[in-house]
RODO-259026 format. One record per residue (C-alpha): residue number from 1; residue in three letters; x, y, z. Coordinates in steps of 0.05 Angstrom, whole numbers, plus 5000, padded with zeros to 4 digits. Layout:
# residues N
REC  seq  type     X     Y     Z
REC  NUM   Ala     X     Y     Z
...
***
This chain:
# residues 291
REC  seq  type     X     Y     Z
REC    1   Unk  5619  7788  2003
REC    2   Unk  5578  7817  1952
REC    3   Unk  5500  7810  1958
REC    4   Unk  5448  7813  1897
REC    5   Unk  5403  7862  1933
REC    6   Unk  5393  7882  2004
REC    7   Unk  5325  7915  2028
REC    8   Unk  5323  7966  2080
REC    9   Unk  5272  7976  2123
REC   10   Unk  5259  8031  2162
REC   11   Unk  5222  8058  2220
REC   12   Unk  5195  8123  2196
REC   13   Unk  5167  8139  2269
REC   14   Unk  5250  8141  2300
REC   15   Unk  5280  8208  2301
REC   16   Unk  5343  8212  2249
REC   17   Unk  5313  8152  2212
REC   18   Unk  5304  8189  2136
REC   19   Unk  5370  8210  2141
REC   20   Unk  5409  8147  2168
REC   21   Unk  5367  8116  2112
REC   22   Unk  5389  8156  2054
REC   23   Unk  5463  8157  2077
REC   24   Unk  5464  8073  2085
REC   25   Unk  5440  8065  2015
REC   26   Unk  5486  8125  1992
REC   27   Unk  5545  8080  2032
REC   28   Unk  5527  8021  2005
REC   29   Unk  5524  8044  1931
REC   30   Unk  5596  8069  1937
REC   31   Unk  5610  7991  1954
REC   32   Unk  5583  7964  1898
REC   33   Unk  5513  7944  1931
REC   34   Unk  5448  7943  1911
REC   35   Unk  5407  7960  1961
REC   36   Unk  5330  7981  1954
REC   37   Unk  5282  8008  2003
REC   38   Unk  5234  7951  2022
REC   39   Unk  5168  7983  1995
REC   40   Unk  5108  7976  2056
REC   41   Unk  5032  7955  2054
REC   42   Unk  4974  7947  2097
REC   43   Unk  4941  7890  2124
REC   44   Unk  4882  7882  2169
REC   45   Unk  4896  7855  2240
REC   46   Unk  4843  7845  2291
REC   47   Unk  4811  7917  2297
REC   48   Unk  4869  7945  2268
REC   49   Unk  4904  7967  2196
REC   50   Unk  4978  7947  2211
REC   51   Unk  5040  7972  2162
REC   52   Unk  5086  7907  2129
REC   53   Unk  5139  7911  2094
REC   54   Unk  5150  7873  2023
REC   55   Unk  5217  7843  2013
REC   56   Unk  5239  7818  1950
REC   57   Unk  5248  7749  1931
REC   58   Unk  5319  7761  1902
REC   59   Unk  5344  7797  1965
REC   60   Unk  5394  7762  2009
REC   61   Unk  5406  7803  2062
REC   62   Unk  5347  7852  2104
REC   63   Unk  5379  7918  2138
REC   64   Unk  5325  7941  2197
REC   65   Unk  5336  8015  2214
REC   66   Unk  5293  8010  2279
REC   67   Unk  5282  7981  2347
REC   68   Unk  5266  7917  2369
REC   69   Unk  5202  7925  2343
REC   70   Unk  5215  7930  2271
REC   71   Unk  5262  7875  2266
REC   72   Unk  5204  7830  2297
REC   73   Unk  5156  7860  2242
REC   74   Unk  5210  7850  2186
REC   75   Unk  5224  7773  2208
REC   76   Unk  5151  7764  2211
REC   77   Unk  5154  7795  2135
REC   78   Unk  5208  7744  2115
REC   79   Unk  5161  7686  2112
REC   80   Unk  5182  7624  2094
REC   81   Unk  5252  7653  2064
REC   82   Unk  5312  7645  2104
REC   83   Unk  5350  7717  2097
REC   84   Unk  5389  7738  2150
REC   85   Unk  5369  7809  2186
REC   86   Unk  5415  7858  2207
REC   87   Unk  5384  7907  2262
REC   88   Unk  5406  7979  2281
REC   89   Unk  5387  8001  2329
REC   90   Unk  5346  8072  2338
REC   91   Unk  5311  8049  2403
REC   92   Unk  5324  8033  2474
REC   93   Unk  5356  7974  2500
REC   94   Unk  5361  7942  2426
REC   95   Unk  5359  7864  2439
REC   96   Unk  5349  7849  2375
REC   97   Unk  5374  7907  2335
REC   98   Unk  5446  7897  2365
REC   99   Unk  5483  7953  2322
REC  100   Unk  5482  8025  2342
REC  101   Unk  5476  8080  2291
REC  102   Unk  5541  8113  2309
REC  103   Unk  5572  8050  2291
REC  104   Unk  5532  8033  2228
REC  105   Unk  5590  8036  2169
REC  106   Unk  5641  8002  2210
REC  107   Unk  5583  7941  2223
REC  108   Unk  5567  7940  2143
REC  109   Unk  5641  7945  2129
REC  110   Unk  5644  7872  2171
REC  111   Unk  5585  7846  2140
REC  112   Unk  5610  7849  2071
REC  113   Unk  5679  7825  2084
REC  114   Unk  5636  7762  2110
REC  115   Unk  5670  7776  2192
REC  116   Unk  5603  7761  2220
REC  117   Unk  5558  7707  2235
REC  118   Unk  5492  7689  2240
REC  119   Unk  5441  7655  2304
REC  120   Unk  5382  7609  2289
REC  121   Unk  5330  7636  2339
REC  122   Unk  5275  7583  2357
REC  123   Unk  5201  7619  2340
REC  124   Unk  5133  7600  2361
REC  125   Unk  5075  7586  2316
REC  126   Unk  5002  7587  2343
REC  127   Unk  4930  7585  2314
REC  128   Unk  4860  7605  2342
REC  129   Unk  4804  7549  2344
REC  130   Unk  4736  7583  2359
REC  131   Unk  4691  7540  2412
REC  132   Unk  4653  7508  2368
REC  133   Unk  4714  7456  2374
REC  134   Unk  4721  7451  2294
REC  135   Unk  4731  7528  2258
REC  136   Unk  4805  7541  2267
REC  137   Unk  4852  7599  2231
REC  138   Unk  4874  7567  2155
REC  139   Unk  4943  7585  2177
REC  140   Unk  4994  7587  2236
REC  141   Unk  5019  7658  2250
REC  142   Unk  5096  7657  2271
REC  143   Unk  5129  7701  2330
REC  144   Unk  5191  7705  2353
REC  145   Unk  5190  7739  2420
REC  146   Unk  5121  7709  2448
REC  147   Unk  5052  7707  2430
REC  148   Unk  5007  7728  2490
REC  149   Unk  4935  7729  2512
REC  150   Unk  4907  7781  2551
REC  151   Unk  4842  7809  2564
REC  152   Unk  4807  7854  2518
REC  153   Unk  4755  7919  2536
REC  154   Unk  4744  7887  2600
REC  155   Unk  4792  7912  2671
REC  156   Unk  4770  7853  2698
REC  157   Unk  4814  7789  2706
REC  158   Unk  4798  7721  2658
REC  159   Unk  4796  7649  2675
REC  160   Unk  4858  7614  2627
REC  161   Unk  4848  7542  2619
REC  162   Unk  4930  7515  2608
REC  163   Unk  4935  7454  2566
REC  164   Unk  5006  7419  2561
REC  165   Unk  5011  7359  2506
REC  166   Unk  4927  7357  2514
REC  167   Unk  4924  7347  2578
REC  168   Unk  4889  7393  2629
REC  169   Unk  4948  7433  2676
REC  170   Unk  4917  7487  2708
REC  171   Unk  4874  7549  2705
REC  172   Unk  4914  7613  2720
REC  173   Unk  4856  7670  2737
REC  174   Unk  4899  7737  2711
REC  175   Unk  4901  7786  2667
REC  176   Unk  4934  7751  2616
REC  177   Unk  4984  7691  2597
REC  178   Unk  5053  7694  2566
REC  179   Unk  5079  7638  2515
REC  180   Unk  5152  7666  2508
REC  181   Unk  5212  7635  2467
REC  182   Unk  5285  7650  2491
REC  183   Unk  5288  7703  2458
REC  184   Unk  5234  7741  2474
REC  185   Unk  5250  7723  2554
REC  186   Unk  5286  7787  2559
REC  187   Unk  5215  7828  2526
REC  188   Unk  5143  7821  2570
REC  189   Unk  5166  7762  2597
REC  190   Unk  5216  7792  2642
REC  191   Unk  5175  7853  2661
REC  192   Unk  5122  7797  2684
REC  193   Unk  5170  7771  2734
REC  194   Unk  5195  7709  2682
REC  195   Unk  5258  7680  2677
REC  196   Unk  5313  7709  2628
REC  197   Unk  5337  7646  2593
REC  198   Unk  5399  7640  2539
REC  199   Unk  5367  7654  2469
REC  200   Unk  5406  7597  2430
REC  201   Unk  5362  7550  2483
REC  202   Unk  5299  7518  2464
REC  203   Unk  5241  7514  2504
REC  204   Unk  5183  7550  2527
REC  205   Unk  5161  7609  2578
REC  206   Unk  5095  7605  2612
REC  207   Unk  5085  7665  2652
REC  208   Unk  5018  7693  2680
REC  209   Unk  5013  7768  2677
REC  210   Unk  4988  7803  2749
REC  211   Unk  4959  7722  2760
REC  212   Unk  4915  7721  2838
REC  213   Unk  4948  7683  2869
REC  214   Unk  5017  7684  2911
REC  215   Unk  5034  7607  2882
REC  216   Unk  5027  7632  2813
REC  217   Unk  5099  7634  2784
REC  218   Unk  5138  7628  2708
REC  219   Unk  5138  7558  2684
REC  220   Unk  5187  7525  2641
REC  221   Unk  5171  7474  2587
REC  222   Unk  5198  7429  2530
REC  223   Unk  5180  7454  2468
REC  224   Unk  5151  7363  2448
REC  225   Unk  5081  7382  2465
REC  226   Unk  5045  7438  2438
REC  227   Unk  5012  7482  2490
REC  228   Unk  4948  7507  2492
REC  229   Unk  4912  7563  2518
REC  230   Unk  4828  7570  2524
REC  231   Unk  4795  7620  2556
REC  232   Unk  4757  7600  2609
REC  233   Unk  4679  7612  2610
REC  234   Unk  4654  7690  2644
REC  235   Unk  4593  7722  2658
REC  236   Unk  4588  7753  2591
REC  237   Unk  4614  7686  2543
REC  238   Unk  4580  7717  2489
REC  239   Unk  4624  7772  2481
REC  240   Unk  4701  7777  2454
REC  241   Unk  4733  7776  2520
REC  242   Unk  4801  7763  2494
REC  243   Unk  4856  7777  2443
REC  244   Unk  4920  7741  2427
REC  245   Unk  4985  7778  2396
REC  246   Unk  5042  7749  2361
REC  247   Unk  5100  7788  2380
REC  248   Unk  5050  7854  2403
REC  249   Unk  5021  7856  2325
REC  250   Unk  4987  7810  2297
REC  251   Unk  4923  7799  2341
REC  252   Unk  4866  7754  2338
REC  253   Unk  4808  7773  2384
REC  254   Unk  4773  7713  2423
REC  255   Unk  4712  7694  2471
REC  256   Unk  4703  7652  2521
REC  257   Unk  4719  7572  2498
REC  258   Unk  4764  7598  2446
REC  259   Unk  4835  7577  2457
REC  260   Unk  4911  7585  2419
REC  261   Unk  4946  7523  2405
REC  262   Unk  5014  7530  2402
REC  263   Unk  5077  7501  2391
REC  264   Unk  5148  7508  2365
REC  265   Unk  5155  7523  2291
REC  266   Unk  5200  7488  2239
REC  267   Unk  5216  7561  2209
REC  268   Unk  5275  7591  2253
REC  269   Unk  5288  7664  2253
REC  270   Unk  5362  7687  2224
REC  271   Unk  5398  7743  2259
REC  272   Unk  5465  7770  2238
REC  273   Unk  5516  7784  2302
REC  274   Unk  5576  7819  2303
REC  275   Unk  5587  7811  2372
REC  276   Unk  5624  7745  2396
REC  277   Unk  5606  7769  2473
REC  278   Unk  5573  7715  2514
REC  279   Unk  5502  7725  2521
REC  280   Unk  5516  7743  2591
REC  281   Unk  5567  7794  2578
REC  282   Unk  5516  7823  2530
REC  283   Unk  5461  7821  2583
REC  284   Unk  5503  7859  2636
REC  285   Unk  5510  7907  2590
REC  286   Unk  5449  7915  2562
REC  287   Unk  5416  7912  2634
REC  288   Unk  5471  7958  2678
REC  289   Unk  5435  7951  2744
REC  290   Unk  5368  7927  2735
REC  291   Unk  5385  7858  2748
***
């Protein structure tokens, strides 16, 4: 089916990426699309000047020539808009970014004669409240695979106050904390030791990274009650002690009382598949032996 414009956004840092990008858009004008590079700008984050991408209002359809990575960065870049993104993959395992590069043409050639379909992904949305108990971030930040909290400067382990609903659960001393979606239960969630969970589920991963203590384990909740996270109070509360990251970008640095609320978000992420595989057929693959 025929789109009104299609951005492209690309991974400059991927070997082969300049010239898989020049011969999509060549491909694509030959079948009558109009596609456009998505142009890119900077925005602060934490200590850092991170690289987004600015898609069009009139496009209807995002191409990410990538990783997993950039098509986290590009749904972040979506917004509020619901435009389905179509990865391909110039990474590793490529989750998210399901098509290869070998088989690019033959993947846009389905997309256009409408032979695919697309998954609503749950996402998280959190926001920082400092420990005064009353400044909190003007706005949610989304992320699809996880937001996490982990120590910052620091090698030494933090005290995380857990919160389900409100209500005091536990503190987990560790090095960080883990607030996965589905999705993202196949990123730092399952090199942390949590459970790999269907990504058409929703719910939510709570998984303590390097936690001390042999009881401490991967907890699975409903996504009714918001969680929350504070950091619990160190020698040195005065300093930033802390960071938060929504899906390993955005990051929001934090002392001790600070905490995350978070809790499922209303936006859902929009991923084109061209694969009809069971998830677990995909994951065998994906995995080979390391499960």
């Amino acid at each position: 089916m025929p789109f009104r414009k299609i951005s492209l956004i690309v991974n400059t840092q991927k070997d082969r990426a300049a010239d898989a990008a020049k011969d999509i858009m060549e491909y694509l004008a030959k079948r009558g699309q109009n596609c456009v590079m998505a142009a890119s700008a900077d925005i602060v984050s934490g200590s850092r000047v991170v690289a987004h991408s600015v898609i069009e209002d009139d496009t209807d359809l995002v191409l990410v020539l990538g990783g997993d990575g950039t098509v986290l960065g590009a749904v972040r870049d979506i917004g509020d808009r619901d435009i389905p993104v179509l990865g391909i993959n110039l990474g590793t395992l490529g989750y998210l970014a399901e098509i290869e590069l070998a088989d690019c043409k033959t993947a846009l050639d389905r997309v256009l004669n409408d032979e695919v379909h697309c998954e609503k992904r749950m996402m998280l949305e959190g926001r920082r409240i400092r420990n005064d108990g009353h400044t909190a971030d003007p706005v949610n930040i989304r992320a699809l695979n996880d937001i996490v909290i982990s120590r910052y400067g620091s090698l030494r382990m933090l005290p995380f106050n857990v919160y389900i609903g409100g209500r005091f659960f536990h503190t987990f001393s560790a090095d960080g904390m883990i607030i996965s979606t589905p999705t993202g239960s196949t990123a730092y969630n399952f090199s942390a030791g949590g459970p790999i969970v269907e990504p058409d589920a929703e719910l939510f991963l709570l998984t303590p990274i390097c936690p001390h203590s042999i009881f401490s384990r991967s907890i699975v909740l409903s996504t009714k009650e918001p969680i929350t996270i504070e950091i619990g109070e160190g020698k040195r509360s005065s300093t930033y002690e802390a960071q938060a990251a929504f899906d390993g970008d955005r990051e929001l640095l934090m002392k001790a009382g600070d905490r995350i609320e978070i809790m499922k978000s209303s936006k859902y992420a929009s991923l084109v598949r061209l694969s009809f595989d069971s998830f677990l057929n995909t994951l065998r693959q994906k995995m080979g032996n390391t499960i």
